[in-house]
N, CA, C and O atoms as CSV, one atom per row, in Angstrom:
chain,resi,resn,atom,element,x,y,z
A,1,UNK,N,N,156.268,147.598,-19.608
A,1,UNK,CA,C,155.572,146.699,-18.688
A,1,UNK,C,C,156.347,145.383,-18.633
A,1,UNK,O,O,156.893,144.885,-19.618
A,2,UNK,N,N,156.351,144.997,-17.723
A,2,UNK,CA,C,157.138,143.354,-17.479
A,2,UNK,C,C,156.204,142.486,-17.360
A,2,UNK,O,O,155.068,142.730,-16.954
A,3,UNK,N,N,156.851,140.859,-17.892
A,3,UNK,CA,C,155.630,140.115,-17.821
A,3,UNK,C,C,155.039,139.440,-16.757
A,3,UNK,O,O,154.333,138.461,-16.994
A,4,UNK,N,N,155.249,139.869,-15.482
A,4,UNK,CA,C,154.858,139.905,-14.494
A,4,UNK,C,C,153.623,140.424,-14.296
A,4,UNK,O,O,152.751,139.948,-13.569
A,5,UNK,N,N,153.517,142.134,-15.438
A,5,UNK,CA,C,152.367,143.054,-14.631
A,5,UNK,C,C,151.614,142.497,-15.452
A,5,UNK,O,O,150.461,142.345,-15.049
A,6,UNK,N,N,151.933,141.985,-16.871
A,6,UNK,CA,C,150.933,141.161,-17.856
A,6,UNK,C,C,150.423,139.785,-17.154
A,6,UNK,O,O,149.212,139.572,-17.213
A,7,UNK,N,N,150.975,139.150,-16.713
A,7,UNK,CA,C,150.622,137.883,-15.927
A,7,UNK,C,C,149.427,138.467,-15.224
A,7,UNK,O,O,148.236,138.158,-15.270
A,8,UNK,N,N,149.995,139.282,-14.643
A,8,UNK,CA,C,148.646,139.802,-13.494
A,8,UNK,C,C,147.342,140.014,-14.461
A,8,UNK,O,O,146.358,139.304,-14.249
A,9,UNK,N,N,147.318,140.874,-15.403
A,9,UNK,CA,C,146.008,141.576,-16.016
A,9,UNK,C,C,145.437,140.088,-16.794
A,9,UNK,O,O,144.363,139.957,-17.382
A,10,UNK,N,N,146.298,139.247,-16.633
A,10,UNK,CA,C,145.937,138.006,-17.408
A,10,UNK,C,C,144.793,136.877,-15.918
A,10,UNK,O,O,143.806,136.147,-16.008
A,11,UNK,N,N,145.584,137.289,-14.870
A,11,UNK,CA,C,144.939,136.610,-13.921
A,11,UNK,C,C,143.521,137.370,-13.608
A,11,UNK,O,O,142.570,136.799,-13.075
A,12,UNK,N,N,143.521,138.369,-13.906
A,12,UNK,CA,C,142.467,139.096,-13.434
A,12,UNK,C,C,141.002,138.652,-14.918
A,12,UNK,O,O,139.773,138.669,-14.849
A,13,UNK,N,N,141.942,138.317,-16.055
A,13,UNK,CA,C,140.698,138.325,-17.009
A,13,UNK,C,C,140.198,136.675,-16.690
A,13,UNK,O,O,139.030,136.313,-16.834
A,14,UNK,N,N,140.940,136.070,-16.385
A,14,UNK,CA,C,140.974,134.496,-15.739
A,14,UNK,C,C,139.910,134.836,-14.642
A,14,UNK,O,O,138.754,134.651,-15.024
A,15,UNK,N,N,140.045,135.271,-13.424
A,15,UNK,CA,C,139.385,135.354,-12.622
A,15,UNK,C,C,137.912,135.676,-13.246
A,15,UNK,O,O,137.086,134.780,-13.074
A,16,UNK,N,N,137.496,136.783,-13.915
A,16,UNK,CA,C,136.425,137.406,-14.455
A,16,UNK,C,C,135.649,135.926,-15.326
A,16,UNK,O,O,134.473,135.573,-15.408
A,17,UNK,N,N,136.817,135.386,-15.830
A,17,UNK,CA,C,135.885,134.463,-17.108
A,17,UNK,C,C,135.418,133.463,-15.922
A,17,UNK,O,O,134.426,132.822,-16.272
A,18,UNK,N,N,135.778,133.216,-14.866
A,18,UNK,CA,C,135.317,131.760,-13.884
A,18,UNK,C,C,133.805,132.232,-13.866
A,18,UNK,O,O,132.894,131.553,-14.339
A,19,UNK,N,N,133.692,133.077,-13.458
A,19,UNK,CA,C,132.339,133.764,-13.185
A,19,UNK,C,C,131.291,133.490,-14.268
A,19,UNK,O,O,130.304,132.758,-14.356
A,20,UNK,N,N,132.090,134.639,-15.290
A,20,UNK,CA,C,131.135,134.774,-16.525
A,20,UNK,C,C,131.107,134.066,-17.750
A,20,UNK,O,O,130.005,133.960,-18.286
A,21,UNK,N,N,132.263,133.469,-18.402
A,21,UNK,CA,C,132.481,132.728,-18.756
A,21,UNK,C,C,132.312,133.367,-20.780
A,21,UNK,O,O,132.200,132.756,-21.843
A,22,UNK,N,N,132.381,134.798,-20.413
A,22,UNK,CA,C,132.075,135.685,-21.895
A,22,UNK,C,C,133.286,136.367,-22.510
A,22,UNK,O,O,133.874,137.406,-22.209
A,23,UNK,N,N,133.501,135.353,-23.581
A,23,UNK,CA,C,134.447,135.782,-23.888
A,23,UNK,C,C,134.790,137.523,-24.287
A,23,UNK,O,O,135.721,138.241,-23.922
A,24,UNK,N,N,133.915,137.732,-24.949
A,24,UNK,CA,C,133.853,139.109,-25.000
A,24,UNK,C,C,133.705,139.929,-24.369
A,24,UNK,O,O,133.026,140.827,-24.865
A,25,UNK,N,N,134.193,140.138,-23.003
A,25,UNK,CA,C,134.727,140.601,-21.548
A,25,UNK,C,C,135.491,142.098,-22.659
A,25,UNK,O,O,136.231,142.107,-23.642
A,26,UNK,N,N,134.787,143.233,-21.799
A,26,UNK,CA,C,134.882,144.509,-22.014
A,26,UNK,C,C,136.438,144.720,-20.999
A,26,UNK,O,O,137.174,145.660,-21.298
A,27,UNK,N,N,136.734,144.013,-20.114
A,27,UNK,CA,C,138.108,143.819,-19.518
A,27,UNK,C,C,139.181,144.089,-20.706
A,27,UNK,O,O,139.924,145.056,-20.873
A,28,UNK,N,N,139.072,143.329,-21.202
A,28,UNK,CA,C,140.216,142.668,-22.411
A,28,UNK,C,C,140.562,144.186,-23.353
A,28,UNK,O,O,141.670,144.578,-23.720
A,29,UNK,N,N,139.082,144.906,-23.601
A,29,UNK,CA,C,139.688,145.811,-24.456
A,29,UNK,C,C,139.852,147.092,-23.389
A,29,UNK,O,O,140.080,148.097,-24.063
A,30,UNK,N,N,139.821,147.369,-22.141
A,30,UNK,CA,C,140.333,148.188,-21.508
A,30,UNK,C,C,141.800,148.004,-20.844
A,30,UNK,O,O,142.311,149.018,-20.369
A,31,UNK,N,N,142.506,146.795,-20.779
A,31,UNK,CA,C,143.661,146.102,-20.393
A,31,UNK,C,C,144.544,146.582,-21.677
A,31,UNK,O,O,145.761,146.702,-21.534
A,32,UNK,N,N,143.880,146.878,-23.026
A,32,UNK,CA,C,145.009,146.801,-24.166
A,32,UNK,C,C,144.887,148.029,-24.531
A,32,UNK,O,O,145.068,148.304,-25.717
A,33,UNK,N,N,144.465,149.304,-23.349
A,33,UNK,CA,C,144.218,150.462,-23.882
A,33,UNK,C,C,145.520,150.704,-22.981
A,33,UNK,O,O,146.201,151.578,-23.518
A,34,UNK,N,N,146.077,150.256,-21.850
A,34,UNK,CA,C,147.298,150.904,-20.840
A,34,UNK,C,C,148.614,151.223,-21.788
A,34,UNK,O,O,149.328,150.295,-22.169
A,35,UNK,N,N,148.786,152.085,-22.011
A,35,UNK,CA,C,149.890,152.413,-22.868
A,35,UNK,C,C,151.168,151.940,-22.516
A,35,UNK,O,O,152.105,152.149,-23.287
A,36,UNK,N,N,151.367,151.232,-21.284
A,36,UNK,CA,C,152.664,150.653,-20.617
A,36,UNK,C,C,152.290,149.167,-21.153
A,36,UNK,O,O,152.440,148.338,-20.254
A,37,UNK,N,N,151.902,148.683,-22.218
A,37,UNK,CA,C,151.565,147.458,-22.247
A,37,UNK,C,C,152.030,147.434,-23.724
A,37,UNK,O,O,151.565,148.124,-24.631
A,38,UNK,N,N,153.089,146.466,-23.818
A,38,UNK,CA,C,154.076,146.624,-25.118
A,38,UNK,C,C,153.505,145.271,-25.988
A,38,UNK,O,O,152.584,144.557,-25.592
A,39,UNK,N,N,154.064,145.127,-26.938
A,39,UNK,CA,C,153.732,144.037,-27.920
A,39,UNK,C,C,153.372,142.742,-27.203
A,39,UNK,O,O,152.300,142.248,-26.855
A,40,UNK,N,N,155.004,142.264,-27.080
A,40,UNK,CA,C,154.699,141.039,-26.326
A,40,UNK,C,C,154.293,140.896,-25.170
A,40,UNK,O,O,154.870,139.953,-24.628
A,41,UNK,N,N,153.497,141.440,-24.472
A,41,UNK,CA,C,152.756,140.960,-23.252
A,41,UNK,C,C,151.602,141.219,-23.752
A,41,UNK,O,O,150.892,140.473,-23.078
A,42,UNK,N,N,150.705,141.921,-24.684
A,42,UNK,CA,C,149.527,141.716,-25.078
A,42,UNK,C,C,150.022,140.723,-26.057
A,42,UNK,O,O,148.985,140.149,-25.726
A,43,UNK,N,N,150.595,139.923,-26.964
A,43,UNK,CA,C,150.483,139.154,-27.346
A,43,UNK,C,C,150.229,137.567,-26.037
A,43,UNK,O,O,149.515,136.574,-26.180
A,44,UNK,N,N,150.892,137.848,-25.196
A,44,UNK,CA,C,151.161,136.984,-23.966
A,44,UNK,C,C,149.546,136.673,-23.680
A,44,UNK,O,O,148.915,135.636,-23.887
A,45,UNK,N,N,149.088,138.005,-23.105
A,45,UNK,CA,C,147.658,138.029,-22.437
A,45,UNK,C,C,146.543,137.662,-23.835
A,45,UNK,O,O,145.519,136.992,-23.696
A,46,UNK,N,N,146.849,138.060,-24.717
A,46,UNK,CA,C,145.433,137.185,-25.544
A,46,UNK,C,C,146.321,135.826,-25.635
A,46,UNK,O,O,145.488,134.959,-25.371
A,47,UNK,N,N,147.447,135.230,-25.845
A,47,UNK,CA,C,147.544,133.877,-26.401
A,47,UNK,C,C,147.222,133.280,-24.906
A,47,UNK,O,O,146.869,132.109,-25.042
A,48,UNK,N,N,147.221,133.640,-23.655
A,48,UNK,CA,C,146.559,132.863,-22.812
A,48,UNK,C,C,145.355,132.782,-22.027
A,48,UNK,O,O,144.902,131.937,-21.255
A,49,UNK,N,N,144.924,134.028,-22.492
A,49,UNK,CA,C,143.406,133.742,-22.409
A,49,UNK,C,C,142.735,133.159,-23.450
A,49,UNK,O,O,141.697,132.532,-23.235
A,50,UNK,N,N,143.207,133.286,-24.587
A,50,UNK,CA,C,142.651,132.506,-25.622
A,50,UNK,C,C,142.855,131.060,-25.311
A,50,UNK,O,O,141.963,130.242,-25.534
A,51,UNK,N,N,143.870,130.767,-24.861
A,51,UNK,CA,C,144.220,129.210,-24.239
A,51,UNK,C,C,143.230,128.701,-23.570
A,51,UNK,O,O,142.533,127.763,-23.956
A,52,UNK,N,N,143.064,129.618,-21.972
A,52,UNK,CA,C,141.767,129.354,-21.058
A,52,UNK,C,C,140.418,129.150,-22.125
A,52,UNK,O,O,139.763,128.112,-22.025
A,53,UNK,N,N,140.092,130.046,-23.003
A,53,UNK,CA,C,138.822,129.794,-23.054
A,53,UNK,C,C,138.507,128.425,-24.323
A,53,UNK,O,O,137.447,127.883,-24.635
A,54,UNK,N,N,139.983,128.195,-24.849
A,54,UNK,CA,C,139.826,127.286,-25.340
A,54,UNK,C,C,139.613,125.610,-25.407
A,54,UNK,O,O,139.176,124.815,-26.239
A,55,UNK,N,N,140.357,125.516,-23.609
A,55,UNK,CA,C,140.532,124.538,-23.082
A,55,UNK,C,C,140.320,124.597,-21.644
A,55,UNK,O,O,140.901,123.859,-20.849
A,56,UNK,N,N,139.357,125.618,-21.285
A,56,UNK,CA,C,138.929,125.156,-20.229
A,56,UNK,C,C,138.392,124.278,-19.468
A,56,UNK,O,O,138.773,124.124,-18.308
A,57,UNK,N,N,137.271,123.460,-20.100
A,57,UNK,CA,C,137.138,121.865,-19.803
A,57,UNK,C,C,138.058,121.228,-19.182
A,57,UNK,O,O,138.073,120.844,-18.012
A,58,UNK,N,N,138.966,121.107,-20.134
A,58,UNK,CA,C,140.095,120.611,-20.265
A,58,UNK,C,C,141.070,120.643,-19.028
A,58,UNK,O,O,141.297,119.649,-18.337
A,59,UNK,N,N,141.762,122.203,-18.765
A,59,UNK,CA,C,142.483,122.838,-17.184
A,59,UNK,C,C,141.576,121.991,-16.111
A,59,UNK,O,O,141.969,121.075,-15.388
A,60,UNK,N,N,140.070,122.623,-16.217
A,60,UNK,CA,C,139.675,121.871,-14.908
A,60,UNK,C,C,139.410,120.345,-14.724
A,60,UNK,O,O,138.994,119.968,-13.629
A,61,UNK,N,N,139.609,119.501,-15.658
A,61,UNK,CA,C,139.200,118.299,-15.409
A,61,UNK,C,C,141.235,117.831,-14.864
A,61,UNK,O,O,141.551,116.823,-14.231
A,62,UNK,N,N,142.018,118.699,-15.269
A,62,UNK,CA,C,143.460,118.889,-14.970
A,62,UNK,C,C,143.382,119.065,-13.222
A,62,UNK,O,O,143.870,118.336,-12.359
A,63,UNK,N,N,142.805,119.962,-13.123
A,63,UNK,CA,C,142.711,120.496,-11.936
A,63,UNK,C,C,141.660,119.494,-10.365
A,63,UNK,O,O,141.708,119.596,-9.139
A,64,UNK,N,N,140.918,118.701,-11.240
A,64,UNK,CA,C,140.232,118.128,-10.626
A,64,UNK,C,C,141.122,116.566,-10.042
A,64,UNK,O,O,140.990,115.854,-9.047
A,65,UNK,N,N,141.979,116.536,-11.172
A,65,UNK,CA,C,143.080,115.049,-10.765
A,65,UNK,C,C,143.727,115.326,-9.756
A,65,UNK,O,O,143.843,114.592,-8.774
A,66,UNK,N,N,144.372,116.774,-9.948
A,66,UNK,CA,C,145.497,116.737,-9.126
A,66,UNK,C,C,144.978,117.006,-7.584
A,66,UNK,O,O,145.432,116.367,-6.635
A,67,UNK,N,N,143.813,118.188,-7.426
A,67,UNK,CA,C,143.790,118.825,-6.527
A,67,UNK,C,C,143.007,117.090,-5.304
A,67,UNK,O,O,141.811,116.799,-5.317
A,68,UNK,N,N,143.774,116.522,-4.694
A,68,UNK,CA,C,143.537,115.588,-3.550
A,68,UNK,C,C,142.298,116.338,-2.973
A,68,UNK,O,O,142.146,117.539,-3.197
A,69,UNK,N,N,141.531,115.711,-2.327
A,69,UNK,CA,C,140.234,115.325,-1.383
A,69,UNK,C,C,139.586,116.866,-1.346
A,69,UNK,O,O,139.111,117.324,-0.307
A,70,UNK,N,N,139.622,117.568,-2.529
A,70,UNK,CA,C,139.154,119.062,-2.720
A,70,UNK,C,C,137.922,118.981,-3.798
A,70,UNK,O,O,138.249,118.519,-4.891
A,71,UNK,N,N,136.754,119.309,-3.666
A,71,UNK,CA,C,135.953,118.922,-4.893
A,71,UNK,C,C,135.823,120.545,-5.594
A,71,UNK,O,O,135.590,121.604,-5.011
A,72,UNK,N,N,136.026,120.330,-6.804
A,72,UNK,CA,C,136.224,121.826,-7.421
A,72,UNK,C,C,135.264,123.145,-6.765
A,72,UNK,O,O,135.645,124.271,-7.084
A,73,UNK,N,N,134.265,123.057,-6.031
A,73,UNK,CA,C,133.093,123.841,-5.613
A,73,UNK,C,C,133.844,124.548,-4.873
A,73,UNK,O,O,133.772,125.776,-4.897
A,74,UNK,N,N,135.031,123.622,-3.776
A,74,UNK,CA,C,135.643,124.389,-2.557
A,74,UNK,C,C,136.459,125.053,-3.132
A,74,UNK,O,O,136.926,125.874,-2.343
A,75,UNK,N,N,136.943,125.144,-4.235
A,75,UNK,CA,C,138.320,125.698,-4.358
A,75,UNK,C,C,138.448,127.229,-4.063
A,75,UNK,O,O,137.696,127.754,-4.884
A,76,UNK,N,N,138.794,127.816,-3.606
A,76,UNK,CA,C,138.776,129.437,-3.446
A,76,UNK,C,C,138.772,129.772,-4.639
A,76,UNK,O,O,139.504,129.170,-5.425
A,77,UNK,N,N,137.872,130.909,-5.110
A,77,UNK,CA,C,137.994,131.331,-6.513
A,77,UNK,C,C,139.533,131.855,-6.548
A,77,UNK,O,O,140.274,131.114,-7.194
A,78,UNK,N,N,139.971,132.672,-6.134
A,78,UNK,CA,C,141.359,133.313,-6.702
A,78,UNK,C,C,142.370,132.572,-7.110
A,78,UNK,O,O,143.144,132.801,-8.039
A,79,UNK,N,N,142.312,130.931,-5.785
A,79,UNK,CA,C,143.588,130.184,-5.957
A,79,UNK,C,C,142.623,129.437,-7.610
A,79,UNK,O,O,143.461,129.093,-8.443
A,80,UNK,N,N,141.627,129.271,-7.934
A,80,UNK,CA,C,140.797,128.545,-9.415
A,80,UNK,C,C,142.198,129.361,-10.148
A,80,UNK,O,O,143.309,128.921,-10.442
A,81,UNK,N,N,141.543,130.844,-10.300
A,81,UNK,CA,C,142.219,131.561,-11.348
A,81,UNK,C,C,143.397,130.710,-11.332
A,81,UNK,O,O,143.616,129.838,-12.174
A,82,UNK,N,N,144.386,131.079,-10.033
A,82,UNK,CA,C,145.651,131.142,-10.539
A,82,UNK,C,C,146.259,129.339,-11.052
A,82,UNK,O,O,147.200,128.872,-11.694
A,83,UNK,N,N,145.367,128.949,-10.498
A,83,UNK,CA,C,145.304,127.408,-11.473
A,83,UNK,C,C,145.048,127.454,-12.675
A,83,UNK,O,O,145.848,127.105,-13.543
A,84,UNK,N,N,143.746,127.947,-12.923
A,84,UNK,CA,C,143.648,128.187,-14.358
A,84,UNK,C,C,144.871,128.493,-15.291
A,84,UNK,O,O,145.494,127.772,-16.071
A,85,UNK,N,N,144.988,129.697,-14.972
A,85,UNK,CA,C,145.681,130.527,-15.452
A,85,UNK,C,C,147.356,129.726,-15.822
A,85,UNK,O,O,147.781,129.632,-16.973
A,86,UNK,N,N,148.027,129.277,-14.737
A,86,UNK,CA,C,149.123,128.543,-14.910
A,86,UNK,C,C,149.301,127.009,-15.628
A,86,UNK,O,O,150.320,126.444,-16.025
A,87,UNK,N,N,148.241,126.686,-15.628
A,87,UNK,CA,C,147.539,125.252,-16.181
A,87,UNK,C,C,147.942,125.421,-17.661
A,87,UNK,O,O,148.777,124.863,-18.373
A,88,UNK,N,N,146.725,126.735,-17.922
A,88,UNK,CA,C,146.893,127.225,-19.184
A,88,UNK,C,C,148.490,127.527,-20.120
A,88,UNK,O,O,148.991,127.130,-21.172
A,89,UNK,N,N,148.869,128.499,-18.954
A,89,UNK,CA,C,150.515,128.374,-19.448
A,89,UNK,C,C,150.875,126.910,-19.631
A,89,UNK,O,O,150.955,126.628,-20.827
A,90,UNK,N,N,151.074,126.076,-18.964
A,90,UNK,CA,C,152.030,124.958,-18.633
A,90,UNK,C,C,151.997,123.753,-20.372
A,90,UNK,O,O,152.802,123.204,-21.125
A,91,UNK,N,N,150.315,123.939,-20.188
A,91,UNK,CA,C,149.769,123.208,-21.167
A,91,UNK,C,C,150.198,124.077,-22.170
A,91,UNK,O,O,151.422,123.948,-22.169
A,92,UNK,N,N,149.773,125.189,-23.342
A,92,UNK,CA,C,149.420,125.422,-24.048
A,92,UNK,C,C,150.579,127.129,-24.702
A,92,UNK,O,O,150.547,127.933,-25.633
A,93,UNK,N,N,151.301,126.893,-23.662
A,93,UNK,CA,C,151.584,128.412,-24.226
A,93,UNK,C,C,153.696,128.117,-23.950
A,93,UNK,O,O,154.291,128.567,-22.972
A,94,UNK,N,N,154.369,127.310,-25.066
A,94,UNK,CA,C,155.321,126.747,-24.648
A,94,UNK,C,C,156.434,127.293,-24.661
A,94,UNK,O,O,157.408,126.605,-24.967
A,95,UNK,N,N,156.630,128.935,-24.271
A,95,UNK,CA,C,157.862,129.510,-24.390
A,95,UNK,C,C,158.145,129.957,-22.919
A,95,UNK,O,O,158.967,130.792,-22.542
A,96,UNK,N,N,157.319,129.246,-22.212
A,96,UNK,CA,C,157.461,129.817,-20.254
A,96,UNK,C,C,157.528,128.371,-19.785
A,96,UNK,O,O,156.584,127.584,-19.723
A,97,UNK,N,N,159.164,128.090,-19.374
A,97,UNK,CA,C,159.421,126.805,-18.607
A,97,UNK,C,C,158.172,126.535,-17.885
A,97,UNK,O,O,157.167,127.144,-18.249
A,98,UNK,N,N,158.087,125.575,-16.760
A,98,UNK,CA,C,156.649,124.914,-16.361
A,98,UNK,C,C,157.156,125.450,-15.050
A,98,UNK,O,O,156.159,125.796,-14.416
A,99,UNK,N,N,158.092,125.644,-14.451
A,99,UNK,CA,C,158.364,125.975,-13.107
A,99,UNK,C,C,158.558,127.128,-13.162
A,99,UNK,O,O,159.147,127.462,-12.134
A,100,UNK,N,N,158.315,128.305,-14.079
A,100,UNK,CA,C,158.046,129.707,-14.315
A,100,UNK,C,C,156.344,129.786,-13.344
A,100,UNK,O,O,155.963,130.152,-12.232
A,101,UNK,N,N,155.797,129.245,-14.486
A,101,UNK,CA,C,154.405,129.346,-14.305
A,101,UNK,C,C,153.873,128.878,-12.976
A,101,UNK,O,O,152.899,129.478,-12.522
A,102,UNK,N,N,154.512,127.655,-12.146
A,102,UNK,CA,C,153.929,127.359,-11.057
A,102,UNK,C,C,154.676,128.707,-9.837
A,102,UNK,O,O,154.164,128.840,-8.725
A,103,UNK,N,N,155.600,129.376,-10.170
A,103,UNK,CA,C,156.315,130.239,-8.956
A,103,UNK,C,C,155.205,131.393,-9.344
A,103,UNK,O,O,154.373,131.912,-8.600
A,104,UNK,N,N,155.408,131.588,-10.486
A,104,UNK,CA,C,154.443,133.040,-10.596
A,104,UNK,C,C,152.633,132.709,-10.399
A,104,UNK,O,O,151.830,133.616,-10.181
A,105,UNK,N,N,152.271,131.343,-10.520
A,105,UNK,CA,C,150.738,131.286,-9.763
A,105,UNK,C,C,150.972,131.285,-8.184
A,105,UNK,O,O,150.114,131.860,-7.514
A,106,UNK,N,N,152.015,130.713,-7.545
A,106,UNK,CA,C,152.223,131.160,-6.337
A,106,UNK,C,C,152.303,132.524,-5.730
A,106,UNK,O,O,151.776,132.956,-4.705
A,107,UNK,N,N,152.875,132.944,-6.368
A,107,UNK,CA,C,153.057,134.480,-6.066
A,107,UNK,C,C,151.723,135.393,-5.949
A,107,UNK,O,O,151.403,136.071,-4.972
A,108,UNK,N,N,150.911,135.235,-7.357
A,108,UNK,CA,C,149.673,135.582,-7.546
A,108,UNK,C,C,148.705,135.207,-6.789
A,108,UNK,O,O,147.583,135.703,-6.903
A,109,UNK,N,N,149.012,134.229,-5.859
A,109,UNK,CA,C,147.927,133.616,-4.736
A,109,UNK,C,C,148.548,134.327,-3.237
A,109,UNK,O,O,147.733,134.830,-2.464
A,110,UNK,N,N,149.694,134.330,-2.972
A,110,UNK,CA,C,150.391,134.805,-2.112
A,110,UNK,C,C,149.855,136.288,-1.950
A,110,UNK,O,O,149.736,136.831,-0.852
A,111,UNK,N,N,149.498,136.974,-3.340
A,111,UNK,CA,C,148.753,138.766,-3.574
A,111,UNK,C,C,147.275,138.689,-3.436
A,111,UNK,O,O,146.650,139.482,-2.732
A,112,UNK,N,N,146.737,137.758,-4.093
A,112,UNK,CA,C,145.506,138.129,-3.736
A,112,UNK,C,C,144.497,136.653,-2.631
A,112,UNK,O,O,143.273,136.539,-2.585
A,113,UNK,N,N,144.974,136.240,-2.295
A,113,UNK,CA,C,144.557,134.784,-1.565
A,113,UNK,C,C,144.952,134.559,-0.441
A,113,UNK,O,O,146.003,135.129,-0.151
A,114,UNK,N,N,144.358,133.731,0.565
A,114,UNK,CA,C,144.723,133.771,1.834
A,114,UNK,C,C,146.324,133.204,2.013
A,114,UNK,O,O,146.880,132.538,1.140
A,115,UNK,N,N,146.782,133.481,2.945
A,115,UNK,CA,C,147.909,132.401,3.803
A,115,UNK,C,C,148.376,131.579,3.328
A,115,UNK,O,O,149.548,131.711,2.973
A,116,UNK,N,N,147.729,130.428,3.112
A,116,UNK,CA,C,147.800,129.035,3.424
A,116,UNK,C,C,147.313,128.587,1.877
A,116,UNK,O,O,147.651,127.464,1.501
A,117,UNK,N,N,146.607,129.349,1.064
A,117,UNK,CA,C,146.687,128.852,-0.235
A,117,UNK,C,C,147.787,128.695,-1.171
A,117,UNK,O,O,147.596,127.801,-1.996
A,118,UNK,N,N,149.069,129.427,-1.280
A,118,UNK,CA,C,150.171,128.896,-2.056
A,118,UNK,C,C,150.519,127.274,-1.690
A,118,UNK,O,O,151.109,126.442,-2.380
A,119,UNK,N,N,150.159,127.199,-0.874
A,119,UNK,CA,C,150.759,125.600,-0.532
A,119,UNK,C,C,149.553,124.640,-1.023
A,119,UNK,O,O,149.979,123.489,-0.921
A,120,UNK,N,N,148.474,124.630,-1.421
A,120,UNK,CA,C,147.670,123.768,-1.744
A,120,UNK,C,C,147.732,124.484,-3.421
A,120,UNK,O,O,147.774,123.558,-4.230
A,121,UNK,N,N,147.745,125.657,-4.011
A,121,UNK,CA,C,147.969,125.642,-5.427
A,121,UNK,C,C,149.540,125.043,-6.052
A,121,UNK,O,O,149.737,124.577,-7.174
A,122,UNK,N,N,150.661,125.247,-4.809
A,122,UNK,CA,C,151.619,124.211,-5.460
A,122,UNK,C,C,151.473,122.713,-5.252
A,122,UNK,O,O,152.078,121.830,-5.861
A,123,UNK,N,N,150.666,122.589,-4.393
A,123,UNK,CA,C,150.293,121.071,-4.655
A,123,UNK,C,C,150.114,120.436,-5.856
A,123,UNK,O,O,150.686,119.511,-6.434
A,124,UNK,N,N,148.801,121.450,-6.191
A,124,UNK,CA,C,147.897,120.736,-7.450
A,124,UNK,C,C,148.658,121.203,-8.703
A,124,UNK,O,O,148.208,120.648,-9.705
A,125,UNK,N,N,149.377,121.804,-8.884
A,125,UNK,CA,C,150.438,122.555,-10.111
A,125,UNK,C,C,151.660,121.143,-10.216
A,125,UNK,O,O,152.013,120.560,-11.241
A,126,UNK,N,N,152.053,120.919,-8.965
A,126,UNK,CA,C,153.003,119.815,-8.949
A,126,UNK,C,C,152.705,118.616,-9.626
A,126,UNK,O,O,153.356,118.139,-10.556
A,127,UNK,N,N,151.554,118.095,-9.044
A,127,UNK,CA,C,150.503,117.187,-9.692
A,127,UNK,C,C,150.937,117.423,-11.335
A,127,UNK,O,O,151.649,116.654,-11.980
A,128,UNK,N,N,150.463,118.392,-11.718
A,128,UNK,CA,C,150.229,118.589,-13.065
A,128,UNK,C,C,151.233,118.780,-13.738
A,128,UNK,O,O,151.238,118.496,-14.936
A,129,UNK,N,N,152.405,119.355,-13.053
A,129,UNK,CA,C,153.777,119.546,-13.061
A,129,UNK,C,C,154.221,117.831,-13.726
A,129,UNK,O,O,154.479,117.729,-14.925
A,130,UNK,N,N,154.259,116.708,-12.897
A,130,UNK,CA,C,154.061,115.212,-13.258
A,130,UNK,C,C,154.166,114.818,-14.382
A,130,UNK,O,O,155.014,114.298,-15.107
A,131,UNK,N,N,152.422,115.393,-14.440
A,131,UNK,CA,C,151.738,115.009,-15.704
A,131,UNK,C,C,152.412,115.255,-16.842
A,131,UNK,O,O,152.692,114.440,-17.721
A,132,UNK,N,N,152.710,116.606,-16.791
A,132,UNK,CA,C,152.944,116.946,-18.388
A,132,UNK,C,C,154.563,115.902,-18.540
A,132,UNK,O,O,154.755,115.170,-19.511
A,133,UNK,N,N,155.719,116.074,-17.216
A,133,UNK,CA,C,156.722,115.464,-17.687
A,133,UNK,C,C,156.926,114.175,-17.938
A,133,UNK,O,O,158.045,113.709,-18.151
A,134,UNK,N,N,155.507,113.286,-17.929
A,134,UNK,CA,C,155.596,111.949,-18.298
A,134,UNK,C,C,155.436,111.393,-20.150
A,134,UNK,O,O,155.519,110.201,-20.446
């Protein structure tokens, strides 16, 4: 598996926790049953969901600076995830440059999100992009 297809099963447990917010998401142990899923990308997918649920507060009050004249309610759930989700990388998980993580939340919005959302999740990634390099 490449960490691409792990990114994905990672966006998808991201997506699930916006909702539910349980960590103990029956997801997680059916994701680590795919036999194409090698060491390090289940190490990948729990150290960043463990990230999300550790600092989620945290991502979205991230997410709330950057994202301009958007109040978190509007945000499309998918483009949330892939904020989340890359936030999480950027912040907390430091072996994926920061401009890894903002191309591959693009991408992931580009698959499951309208049109016109890669350009407002690289907005708010850029933003945060900033942040961390100050």
């Amino acid at each position: 598996m490449s960490r691409k297809s792990a990114r994905e099963y990672a966006y998808k447990l991201v997506f699930e926790y916006i909702f539910d917010k349980d960590a103990s998401t029956p997801t997680l142990s059916e994701i680590f049953k795919d036999p194409n899923l090698n060491t390090s990308d289940a190490e990948y997918i729990r150290a960043v969901y463990e990230a999300v649920q550790a600092h989620y507060d945290d991502i979205i009050e991230s997410i709330k600076r950057n994202a301009k004249n958007f109040k978190l309610e509007r945000i499309f759930k998918p483009d949330l995830a892939a904020l989340v989700l890359a936030i999480a990388e950027m912040q907390y998980i430091d072996d994926i440059p920061l401009n890894v993580s903002i191309f591959e939340a693009i991408e992931l919005v580009k698959m499951y999100s309208t049109d016109k959302s890669y350009q407002f999740v690289n907005g708010v990634l850029a933003g945060v992009y900033k942040e961390l390099e100050k």
